[in-house]
PAMARGU-653976 format. One record per residue: residue number from 1; x, y, z of N, C-alpha, C in turn. Coordinates in pm, whole numbers. Atoms other than C-alpha are relative to their C-alpha. Example, Ala and Ser with C-alpha at 12.3 -4.5 7.8 and 13.67 -1.06 7.14 Angstrom:
<sites>
SITE/1/89/-119/0/1230/-450/780/90/120/0 $
SITE/2/-82/-119/-6/1367/-106/714/-77/109/73 $
</sites>
This chain:
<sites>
SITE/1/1/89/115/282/4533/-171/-126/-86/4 $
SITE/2/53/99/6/-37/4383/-290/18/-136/-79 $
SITE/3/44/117/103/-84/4022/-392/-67/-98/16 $
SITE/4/163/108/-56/-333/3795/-452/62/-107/-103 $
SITE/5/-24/114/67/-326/3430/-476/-72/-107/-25 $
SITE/6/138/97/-1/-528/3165/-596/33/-129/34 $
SITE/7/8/125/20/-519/2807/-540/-122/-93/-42 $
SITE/8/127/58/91/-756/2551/-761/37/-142/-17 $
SITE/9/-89/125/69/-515/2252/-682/-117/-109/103 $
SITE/10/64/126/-39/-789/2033/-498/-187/64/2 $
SITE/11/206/38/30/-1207/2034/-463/19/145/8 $
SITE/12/33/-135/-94/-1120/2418/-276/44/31/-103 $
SITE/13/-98/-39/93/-1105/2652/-531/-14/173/137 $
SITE/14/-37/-102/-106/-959/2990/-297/86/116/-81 $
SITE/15/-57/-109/30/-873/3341/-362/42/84/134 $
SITE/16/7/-107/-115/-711/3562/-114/103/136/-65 $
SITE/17/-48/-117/11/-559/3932/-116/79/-19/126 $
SITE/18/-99/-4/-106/-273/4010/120/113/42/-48 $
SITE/19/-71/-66/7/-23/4279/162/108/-4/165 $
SITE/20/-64/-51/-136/232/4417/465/-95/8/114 $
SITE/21/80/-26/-94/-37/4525/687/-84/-62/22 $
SITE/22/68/77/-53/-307/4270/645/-46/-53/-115 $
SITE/23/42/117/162/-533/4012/457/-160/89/14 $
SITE/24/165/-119/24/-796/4233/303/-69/-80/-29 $
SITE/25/109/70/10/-974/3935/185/33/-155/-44 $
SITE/26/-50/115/19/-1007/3578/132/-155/-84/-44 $
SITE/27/76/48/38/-1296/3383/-44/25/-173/-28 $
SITE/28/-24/163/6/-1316/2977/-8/-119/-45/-16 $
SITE/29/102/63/18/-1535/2739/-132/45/-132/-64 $
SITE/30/-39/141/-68/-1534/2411/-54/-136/-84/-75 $
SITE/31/120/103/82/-1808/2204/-334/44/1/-137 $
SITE/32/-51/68/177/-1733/2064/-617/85/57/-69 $
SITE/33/-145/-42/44/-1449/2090/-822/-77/93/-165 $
SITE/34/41/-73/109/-1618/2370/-1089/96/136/33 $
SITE/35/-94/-140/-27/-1315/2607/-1075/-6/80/-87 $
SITE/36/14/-106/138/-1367/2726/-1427/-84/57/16 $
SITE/37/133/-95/-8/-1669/2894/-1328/6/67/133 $
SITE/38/-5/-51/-149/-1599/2991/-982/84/93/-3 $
SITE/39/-136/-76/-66/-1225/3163/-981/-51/167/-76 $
SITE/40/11/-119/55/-1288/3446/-1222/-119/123/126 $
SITE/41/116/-139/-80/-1633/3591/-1024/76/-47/102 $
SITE/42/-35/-16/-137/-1414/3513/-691/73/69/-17 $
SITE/43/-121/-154/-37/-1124/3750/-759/-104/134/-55 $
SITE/44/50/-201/39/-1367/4031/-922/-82/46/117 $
SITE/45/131/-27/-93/-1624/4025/-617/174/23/121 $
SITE/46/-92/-9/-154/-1261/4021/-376/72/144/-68 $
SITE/47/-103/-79/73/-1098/4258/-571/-144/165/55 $
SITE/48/104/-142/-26/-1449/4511/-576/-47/22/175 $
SITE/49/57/13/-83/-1539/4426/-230/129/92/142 $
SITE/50/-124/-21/-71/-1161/4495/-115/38/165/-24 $
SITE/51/-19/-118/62/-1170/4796/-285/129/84/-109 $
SITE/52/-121/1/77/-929/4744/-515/-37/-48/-186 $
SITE/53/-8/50/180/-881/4686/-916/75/-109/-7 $
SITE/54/-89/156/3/-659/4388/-1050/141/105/-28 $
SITE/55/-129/-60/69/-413/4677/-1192/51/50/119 $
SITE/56/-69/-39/-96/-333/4761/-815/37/-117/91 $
SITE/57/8/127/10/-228/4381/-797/197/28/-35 $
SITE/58/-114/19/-2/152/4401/-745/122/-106/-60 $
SITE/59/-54/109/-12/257/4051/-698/-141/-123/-53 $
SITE/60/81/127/24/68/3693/-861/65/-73/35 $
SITE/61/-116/133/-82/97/3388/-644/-82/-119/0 $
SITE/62/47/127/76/-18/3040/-772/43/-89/117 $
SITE/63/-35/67/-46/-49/2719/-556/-1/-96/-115 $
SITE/64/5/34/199/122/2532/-889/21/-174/78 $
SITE/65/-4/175/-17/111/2151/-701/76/-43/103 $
SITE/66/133/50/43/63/1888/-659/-141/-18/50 $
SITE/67/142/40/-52/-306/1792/-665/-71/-16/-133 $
SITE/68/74/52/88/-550/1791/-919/28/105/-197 $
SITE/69/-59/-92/112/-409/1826/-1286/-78/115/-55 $
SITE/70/114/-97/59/-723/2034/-1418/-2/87/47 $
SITE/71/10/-90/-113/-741/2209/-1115/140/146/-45 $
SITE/72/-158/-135/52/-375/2348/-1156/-4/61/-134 $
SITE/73/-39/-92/112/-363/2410/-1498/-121/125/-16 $
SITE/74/50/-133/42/-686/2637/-1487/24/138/149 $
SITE/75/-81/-154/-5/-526/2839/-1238/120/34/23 $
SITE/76/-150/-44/77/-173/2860/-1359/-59/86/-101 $
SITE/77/33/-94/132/-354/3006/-1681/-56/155/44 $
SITE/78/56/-126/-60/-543/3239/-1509/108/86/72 $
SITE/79/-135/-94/-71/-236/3395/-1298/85/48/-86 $
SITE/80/-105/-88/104/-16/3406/-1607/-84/75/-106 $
SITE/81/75/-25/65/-298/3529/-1792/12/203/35 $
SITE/82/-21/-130/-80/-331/3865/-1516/164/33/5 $
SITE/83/-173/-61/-30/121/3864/-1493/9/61/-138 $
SITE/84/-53/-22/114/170/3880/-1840/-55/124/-49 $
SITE/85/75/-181/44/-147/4165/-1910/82/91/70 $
SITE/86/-21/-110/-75/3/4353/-1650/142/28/16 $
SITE/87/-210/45/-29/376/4246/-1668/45/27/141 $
SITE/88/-59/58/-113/390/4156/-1325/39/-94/59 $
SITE/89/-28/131/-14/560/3882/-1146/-39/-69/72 $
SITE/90/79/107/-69/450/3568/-1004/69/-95/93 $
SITE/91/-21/102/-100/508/3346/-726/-38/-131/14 $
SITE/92/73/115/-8/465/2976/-687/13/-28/109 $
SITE/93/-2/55/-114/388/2806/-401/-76/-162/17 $
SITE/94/68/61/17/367/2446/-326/-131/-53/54 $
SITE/95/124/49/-66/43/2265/-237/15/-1/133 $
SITE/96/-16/116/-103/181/2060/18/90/132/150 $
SITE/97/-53/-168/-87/342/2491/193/-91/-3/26 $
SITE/98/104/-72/-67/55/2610/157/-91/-74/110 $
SITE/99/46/135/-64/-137/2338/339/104/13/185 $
SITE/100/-90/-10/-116/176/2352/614/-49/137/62 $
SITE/101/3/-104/-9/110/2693/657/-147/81/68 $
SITE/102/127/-28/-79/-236/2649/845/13/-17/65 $
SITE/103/-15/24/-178/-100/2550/1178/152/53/-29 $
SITE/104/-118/-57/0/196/2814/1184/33/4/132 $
SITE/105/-17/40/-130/373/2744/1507/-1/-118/80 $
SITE/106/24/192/-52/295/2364/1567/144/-5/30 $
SITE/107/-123/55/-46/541/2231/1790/33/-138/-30 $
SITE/108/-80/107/99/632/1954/1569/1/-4/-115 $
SITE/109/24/42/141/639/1767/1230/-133/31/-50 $
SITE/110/125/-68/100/370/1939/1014/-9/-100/-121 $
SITE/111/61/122/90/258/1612/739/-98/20/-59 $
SITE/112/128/-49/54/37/1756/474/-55/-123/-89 $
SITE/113/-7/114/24/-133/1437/354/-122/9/-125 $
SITE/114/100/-20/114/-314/1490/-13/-24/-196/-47 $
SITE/115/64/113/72/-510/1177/-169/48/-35/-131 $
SITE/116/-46/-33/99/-303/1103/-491/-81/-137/-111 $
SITE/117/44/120/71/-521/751/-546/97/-90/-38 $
SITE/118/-76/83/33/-378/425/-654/90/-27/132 $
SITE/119/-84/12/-133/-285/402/-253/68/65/38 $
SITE/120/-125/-100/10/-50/651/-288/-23/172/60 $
SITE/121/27/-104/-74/-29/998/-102/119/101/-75 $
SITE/122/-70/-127/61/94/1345/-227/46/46/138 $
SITE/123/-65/-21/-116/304/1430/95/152/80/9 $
SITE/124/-149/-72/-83/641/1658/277/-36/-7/115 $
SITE/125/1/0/-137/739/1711/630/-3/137/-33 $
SITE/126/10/-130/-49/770/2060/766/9/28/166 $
SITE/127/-30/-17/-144/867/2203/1094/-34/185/-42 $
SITE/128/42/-163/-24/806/2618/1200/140/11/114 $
SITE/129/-75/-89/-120/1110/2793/1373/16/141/-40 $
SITE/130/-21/-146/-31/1085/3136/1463/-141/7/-73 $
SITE/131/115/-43/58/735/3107/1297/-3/16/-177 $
SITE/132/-85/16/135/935/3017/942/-42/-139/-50 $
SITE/133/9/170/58/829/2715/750/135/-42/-36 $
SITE/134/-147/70/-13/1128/2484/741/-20/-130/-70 $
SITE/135/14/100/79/1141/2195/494/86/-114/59 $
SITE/136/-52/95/-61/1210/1848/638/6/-108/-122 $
SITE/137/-18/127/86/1123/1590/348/-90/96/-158 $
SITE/138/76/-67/144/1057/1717/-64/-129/-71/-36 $
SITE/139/152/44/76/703/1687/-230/90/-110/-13 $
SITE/140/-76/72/49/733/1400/-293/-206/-125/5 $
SITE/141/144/39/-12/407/1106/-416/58/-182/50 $
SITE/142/-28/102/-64/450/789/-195/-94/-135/14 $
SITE/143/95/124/-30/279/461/-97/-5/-15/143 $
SITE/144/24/-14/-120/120/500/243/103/-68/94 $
SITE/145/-76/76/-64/368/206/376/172/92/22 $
SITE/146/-145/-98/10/696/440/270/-34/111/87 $
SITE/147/33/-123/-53/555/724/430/20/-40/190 $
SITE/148/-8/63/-121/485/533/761/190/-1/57 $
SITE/149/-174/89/-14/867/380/732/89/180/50 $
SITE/150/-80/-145/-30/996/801/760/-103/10/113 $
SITE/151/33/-73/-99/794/897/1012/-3/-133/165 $
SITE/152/13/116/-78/797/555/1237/45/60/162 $
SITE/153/-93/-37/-154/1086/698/1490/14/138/41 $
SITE/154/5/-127/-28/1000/1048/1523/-72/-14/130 $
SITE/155/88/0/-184/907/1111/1901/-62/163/6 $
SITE/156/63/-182/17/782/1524/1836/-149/-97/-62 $
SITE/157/153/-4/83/427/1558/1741/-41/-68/-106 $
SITE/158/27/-15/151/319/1501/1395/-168/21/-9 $
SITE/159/141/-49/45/13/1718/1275/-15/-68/-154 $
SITE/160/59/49/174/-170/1539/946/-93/113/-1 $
SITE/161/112/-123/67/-381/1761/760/-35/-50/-168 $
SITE/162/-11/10/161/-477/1744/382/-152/-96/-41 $
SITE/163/82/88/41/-763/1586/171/19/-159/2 $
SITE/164/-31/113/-45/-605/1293/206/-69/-119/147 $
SITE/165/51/71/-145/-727/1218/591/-75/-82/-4 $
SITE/166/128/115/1/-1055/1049/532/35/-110/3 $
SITE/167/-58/113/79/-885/787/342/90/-75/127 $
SITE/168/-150/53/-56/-549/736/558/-7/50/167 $
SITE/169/-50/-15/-122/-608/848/884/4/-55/74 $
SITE/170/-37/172/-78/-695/540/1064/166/-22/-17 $
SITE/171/-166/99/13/-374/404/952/145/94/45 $
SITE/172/-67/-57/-9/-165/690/1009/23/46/150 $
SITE/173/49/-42/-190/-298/748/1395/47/-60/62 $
SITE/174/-19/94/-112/-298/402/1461/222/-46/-8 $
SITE/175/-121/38/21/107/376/1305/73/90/115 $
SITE/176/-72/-120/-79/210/710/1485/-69/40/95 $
SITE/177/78/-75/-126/145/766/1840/-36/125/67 $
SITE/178/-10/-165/-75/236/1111/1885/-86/103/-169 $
SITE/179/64/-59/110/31/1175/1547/-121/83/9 $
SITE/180/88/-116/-20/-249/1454/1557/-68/44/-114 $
SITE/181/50/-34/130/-494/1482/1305/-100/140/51 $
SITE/182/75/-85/-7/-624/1845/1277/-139/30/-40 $
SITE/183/145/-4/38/-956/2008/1274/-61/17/-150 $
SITE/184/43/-7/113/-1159/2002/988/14/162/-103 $
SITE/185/-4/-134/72/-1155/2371/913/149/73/2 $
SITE/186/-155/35/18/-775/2331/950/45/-73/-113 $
SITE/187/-63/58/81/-734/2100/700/-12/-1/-133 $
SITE/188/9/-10/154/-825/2218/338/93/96/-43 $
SITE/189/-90/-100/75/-646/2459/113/-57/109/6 $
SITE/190/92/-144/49/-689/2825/162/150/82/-38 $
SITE/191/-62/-75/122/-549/3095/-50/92/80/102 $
SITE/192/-84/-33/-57/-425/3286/238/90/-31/47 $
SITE/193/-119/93/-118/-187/3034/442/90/-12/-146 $
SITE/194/-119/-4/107/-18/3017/82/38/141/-62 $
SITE/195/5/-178/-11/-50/3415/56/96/49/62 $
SITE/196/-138/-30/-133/206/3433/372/121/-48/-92 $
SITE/197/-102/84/68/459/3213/141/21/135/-88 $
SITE/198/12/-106/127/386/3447/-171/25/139/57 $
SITE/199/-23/-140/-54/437/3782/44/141/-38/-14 $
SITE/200/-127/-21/-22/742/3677/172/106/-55/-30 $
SITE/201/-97/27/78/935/3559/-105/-29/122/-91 $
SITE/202/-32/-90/98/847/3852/-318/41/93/80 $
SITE/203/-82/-114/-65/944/4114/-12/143/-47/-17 $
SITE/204/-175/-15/16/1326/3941/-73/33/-61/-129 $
SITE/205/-54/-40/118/1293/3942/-430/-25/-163/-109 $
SITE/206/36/103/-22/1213/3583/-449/-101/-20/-120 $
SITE/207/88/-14/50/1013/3636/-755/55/-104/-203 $
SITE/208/-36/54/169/978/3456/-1138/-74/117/-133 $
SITE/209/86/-38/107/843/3581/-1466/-120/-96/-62 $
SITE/210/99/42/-4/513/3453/-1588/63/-142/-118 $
SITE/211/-41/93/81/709/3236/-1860/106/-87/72 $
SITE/212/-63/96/-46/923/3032/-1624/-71/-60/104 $
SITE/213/99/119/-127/650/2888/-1374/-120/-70/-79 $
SITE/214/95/149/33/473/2567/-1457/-54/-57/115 $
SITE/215/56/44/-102/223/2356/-1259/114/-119/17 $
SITE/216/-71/147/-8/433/2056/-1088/-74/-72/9 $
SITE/217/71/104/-10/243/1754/-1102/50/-116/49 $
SITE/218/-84/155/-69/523/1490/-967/6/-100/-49 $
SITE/219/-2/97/60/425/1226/-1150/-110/9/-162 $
SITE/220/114/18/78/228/1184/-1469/-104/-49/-11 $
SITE/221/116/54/-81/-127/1136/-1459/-15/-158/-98 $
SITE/222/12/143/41/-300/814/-1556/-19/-38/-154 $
SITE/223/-4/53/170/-377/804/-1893/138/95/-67 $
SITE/224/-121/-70/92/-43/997/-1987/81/-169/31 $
SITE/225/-102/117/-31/136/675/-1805/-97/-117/-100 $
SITE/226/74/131/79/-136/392/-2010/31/84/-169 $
SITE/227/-13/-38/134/-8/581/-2353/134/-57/-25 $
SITE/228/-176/65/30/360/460/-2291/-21/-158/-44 $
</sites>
């Protein structure tokens, strides 16, 4: 089963391919947030390079949020754009998985820590057993102090990761002792670590149609909330 998935939900816009047997390819790029011009020539150069067409494209698997509204909606469009030509189905996956899903195996709390502005952090927990992502706390968009307050009495690990760090990691290091901020080339969004998600919910069927997946965004952005 091939499928390829994109994510476009922060600065990274990322394409990867990935089936049963392996990840035929994966293209990241990490400068400036120009996804409308980037995603299209990244799946045709992964797609020709992989040796593949888009019509031997099984499964579509979207990282649909949160992160950056623009980001998501141009590639939600683009995924239902390829399901619908081809009437195949699609997978969502969230940001804050895929993101978990770069240190598979961490022997603790996995804390994917996105930048949501206004102080506030796009954040879940996550744990790995048997090498299974395991959901501890829902997306969910917080105020650095709430976030602290859940993780205060945890004595396991806790890996941070996420665009977020720059911003919050001081504060998050110095709150949590057993806290662990990963390496840099650990901590952005790539297409594959949310590729593993998207395989293996469509091998058990785990799948939508291109008209019932939307980007989540969690909260409404800023000028939708200054119109109320």
């Amino acid at each position: 089963m091939n499928t390829l998935t994109i994510d476009t939900s922060s600065i990274v816009a990322s394409v990867a391919i990935l089936n049963e047997e392996k990840l035929i390819g994966e293209m990241i790029i990490n400068h400036q947030k120009k996804h409308s011009e980037k995603l299209m020539i990244s799946v045709d150069h992964l797609l020709t390079d992989g040796g593949l067409s888009i019509k031997d494209i099984d499964v579509f698997g979207i990282v649909s949020g949160p992160g950056s509204f623009t980001g998501l909606r141009i590639g939600m469009a683009t995924i239902k754009g390829f399901a619908q030509a081809l009437n195949k189905p699609v997978v969502g996956v969230s940001t804050l998985e895929g993101l978990a899903m770069n240190i598979p195996f961490a022997n603790g709390l996995v804390c994917p820590i996105l930048d949501a502005q206004r102080n506030q952090t796009y954040t879940g927990a996550f744990h790995f057993e048997g090498g299974h992502l395991v959901r501890d706390m829902e997306d969910s968009v917080l105020e650095i102090d709430v976030l602290l307050e859940f993780l205060k009495n945890r004595k396991e690990p806790i890996y941070f990761l996420g665009d977020g760090l720059p911003r919050f990691s001081e504060t998050l290091l110095k709150a949590c002792p057993t806290g662990v901020s990963v390496p840099n080339y650990l901590n952005m969004n790539r297409a594959s670590s949310a590729a593993a998600l998207v395989l293996e919910r469509a091998l058990k069927g785990k799948v939508s149609h291109y008209r019932e997946i939307e980007p989540v965004y969690i909260r409404p952005s800023y000028a939708e909330e200054h119109k109320k």
